[in-house]
C-alpha positions in Angstrom: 0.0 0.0 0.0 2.7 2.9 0.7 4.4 1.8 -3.0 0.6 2.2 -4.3 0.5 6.0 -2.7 4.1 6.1 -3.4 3.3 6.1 -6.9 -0.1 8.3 -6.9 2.0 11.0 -5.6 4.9 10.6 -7.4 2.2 10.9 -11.0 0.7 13.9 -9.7 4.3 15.4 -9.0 5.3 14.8 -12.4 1.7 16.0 -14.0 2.3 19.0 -12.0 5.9 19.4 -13.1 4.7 19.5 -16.8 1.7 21.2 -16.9 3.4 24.1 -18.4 5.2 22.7 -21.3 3.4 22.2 -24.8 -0.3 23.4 -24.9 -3.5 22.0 -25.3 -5.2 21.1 -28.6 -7.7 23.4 -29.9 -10.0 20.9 -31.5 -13.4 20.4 -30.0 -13.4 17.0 -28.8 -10.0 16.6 -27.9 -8.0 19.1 -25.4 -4.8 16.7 -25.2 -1.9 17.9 -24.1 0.9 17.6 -26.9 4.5 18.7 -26.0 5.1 19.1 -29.5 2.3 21.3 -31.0 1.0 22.1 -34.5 -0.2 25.2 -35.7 -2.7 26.0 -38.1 -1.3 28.2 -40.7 -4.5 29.3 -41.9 -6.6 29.1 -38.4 -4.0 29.9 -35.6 -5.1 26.9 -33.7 -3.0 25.1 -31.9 -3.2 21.0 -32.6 -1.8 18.3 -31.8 -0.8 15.3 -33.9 -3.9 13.7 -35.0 -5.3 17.1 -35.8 -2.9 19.2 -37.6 -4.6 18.8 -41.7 -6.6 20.8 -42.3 -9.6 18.1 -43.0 -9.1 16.2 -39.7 -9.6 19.9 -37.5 -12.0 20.6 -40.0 -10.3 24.1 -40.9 -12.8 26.9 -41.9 -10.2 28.5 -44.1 -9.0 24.7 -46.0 -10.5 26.0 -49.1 -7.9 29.1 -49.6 -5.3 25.9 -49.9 -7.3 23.5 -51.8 -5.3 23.9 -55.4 -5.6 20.9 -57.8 -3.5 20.8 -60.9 -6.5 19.7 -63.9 -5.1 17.4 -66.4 -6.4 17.1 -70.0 -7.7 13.4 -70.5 -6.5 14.2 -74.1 -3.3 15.5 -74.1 -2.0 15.2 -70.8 -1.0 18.5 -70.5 -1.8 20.7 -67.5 -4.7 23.0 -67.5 -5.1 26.1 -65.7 -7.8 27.5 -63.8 -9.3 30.1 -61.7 -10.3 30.0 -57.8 -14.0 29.2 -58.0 -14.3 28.1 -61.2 -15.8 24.9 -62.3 -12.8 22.1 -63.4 -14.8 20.2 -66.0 -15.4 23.7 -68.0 -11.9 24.9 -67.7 -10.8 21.4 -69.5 -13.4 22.0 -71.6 -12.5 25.4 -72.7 -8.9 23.6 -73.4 -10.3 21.3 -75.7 -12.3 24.0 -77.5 -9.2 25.9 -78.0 -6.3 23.7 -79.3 -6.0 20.7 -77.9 -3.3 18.8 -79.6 -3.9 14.8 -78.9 -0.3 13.1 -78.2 -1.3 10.7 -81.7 -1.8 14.3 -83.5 1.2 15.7 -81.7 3.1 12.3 -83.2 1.5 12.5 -86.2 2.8 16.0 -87.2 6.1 15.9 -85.4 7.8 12.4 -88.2 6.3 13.9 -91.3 8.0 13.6 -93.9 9.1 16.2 -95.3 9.9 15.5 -98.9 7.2 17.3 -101.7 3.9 15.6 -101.8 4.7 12.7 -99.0 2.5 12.4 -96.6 3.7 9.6 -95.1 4.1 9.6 -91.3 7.2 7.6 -89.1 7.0 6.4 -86.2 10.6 6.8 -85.0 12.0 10.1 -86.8 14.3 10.2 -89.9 16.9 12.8 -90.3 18.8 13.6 -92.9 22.6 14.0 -92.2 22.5 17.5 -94.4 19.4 19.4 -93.5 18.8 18.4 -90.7 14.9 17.8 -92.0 12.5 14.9 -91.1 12.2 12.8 -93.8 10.3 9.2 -94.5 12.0 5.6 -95.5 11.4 6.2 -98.8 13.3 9.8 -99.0 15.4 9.1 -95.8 18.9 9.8 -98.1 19.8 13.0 -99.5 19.6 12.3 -103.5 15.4 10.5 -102.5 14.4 14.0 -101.9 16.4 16.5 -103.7 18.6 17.8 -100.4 19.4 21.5 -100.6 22.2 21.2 -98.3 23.5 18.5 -100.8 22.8 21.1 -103.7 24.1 24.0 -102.7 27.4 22.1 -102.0 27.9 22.8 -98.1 29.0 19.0 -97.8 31.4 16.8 -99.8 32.3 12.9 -99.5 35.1 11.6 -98.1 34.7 8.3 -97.6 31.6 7.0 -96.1 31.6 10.4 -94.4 29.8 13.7 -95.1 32.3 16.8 -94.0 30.8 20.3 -94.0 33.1 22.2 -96.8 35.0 25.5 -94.8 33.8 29.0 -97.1 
């Protein structure tokens, strides 16, 4: 019995002792004492660990920090947007003005480039001499009439093309 009171006393020594480091938490149904507080940067409430997000203390002001990045479902690009306003229409304004599709994007990006070839690569062609997009077909400088070739910036030697010095 004496180590039982022994104990009590030496607990309410030790609460007493502490009582004035950390702070309560400001949350409604909790009030525990956290040496280590939280505080709200948009409230100014003091929280302990289980309450410091802003959903879990149920912060009046959450909404000023709420920003979501929209993504296009077409392009996968990033779409802005303004506080307040509704995320399905500002991805559908995107689409309405220019949304490129990544197939378009592909599509345009290994055209060939040689006149009246509309043929479209998957994996990019470039000539050695102009530096231009070409397909299989007109991949090598004399297939589509190469201007670098022409105007004579280039000659042979060996299997190699080295720019000629003016």
């Amino acid at each position: 019995q004496y180590q039982a009171v022994h104990l009590w006393i030496f607990r309410i020594l030790l609460i007493m002792e502490f009582s004035h480091v950390g702070s309560h938490c400001d949350f409604d149904r909790c009030k525990q004492q956290d040496f280590l507080p939280f505080t709200c940067d948009l409230c100014h409430k003091t929280l302990c660990l289980e309450h410091r997000t802003y959903s879990d203390h149920n912060c009046p002001h959450a909404e000023a920090k709420d920003v979501k990045v929209l993504v296009c479902p077409l392009c996968e690009q990033p779409v802005s947007s303004s506080r307040g306003q509704d995320p399905n229409q500002a991805v559908e304004q995107h689409i309405l003005n220019g949304c490129v599709t990544k197939e378009q994007q592909i599509r345009h990006e290994n055209r060939c480039f040689a006149k009246g070839c509309k043929r479209v690569e998957l994996i990019p062609m470039k000539c050695r001499d102009c530096q231009l997009q070409y397909c299989l077909r007109h991949r090598f400088a004399s297939d589509h009439n190469c201007k670098a070739q022409q105007q004579g910036r280039f000659r042979t030697v060996g299997p190699f093309r080295v720019p000629v010095k003016s």
